[in-house]
C-alpha positions, 0 to 999 in steps of 0.5 A: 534486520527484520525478516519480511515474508516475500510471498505475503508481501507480493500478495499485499502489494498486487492486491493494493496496485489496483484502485478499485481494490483499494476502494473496496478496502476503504469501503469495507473500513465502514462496513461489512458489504455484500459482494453486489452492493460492492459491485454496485457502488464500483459501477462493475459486474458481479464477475468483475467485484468477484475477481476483485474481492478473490485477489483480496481474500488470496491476500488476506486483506479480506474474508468473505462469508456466504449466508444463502445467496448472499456473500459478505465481505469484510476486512481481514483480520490481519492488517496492514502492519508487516507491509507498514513496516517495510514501506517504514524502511524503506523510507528511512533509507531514503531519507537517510540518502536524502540526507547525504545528499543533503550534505553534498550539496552544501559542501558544494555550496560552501566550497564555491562560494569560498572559491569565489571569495579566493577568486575576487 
């Protein structure tokens, strides 16, 4: 079974819980984006986007460079795949449930109509 980094895990997932940090995510896929021209696009403070986009960066999802006054964002080198992967199995375990359950149900069905059939 593959061993999956709890910590790494728990700080992807309260990261993504949020939808503007799941829109900063998506916005930053097209581009690079000053922490304003984020705070604007989202309709927040400067305080707020920066609360967002340090969530993001604790998790790595996101670095952020300061020029000047200006820090830009950009989406993180390290992806999505190691949550990817334990979101992939958890879905087959569900599906492999699913499945049973799947096979209880029509021998359920088999065994009432056959009953039925007995009954007549």
């Amino acid at each position: 079974m593959v061993q999956f980094s709890t910590d790494r895990l728990d700080s992807s997932f309260a990261a993504l819980s949020d939808a503007t940090r799941r829109g900063v995510l998506e916005q930053l896929g097209s581009g690079d984006a000053s922490i304003t021209e984020l705070a604007e696009k989202f309709h927040m403070t400067l305080t707020g986007m920066k609360k967002h986009v340090g969530v993001l960066e604790q998790a790595g999802l996101v670095t952020t460079q300061k020029v000047g006054r200006v820090r830009t964002c950009r989406l993180g080198l390290r992806g999505l795949g190691e949550e990817a992967a334990w979101i992939e199995g958890r879905r087959q375990i569900w599906n492999a449930r699913f499945d049973a359950l799947d096979d209880v149900v029509e021998a359920l069905i088999r065994k009432e109509k056959a009953d039925g059939r007995q009954s007549e």
